[in-house]
C-alpha positions in Angstrom: 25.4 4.5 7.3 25.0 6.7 10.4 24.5 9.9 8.2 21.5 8.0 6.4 20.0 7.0 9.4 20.3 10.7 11.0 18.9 11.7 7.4 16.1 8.7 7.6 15.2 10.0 11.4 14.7 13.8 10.8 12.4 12.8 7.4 10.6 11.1 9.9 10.4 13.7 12.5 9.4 16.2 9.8 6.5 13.6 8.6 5.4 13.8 12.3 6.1 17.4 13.1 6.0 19.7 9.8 6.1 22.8 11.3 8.7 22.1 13.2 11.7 24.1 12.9 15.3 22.4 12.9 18.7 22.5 11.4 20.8 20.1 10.2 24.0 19.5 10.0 24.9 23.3 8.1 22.7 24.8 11.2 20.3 25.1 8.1 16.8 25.3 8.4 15.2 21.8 7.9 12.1 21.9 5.2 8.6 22.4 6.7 7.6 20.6 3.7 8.9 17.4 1.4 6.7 17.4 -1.8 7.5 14.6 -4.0 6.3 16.0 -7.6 5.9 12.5 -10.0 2.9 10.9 -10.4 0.9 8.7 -8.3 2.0 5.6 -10.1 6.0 6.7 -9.4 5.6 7.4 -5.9 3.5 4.4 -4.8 6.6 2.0 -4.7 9.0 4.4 -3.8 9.3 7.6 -2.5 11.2 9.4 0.3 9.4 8.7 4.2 7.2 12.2 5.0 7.2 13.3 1.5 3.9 14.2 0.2 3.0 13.3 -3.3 1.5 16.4 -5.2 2.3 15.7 -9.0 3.1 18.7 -10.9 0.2 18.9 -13.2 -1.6 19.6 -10.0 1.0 21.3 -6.9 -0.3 24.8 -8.5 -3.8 24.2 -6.6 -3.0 20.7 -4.3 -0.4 22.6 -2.6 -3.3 24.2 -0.5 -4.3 21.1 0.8 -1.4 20.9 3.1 -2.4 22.0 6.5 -0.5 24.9 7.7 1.5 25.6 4.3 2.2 29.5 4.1 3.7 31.6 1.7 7.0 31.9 4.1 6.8 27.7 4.3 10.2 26.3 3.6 9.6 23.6 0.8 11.8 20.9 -0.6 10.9 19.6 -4.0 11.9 16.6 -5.4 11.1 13.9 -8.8 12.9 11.4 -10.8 15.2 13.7 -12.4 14.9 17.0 -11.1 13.2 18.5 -14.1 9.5 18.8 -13.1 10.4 19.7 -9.5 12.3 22.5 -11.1 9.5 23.6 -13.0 7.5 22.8 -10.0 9.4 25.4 -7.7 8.9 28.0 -10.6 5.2 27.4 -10.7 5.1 27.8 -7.2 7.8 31.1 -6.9 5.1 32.6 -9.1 2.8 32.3 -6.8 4.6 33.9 -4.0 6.0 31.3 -1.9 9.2 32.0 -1.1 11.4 29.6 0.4 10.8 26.9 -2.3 13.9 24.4 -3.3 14.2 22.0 -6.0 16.2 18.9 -4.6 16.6 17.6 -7.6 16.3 13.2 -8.0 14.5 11.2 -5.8 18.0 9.6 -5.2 19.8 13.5 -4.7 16.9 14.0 -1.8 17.7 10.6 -0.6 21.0 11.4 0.1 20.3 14.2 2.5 21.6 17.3 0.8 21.8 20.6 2.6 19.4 22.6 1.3 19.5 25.8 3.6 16.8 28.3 3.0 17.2 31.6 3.4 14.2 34.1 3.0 14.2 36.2 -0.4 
């Protein structure tokens, strides 16, 4: 319960603060960026708090709406089952950002894995 709380509180801080840099518990960089990659219609009832909802038939052009993204921006991608979020982060690899991360599920980002990022 605490752990999900902790996890709950730094989505929050991110949502509020996305440039912000962090660690968590792994001292590991937290994500500048939560990018939730279903469609509209999947993320309207439930996503994860500070995720931004960029479906993959559009993240390769939507993703430069997000004020302050850079090609160095530490991204965390996530969907239902991890499939499209993996094709999402190749998509997006390709188009030289480099600290991209596929989180896999909604309910494997939910449950605050450490993802640390580490420059290519």
């Amino acid at each position: 319960m605490k752990i999900k709380l902790l996890f709950l509180l730094s989505l929050v801080l991110t949502a509020f603060a996305p440039h912000a840099i962090g660690a968590n518990s792994n001292n590991c960089p937290k994500p500048d960026f939560i990018i939730d990659v279903r469609t509209a219609n999947e993320f309207t009832p439930k996503h994860i708090d500070g995720a931004v909802n960029l479906p993959l038939d559009q993240i390769g052009t939507s993703i430069y709406s997000l004020k302050g993204i850079r090609k160095d921006s530490r991204i965390l991608l996530y969907c239902a089952t991890g499939r499209r979020s993996e094709q999402a982060r190749a998509l997006l690899e390709k188009q030289g950002f480099r600290q991209v991360q596929n989180a896999g599920s909604i309910s494997e980002a939910e449950q605050g894995l450490n993802i640390c990022f580490k420059p290519k």
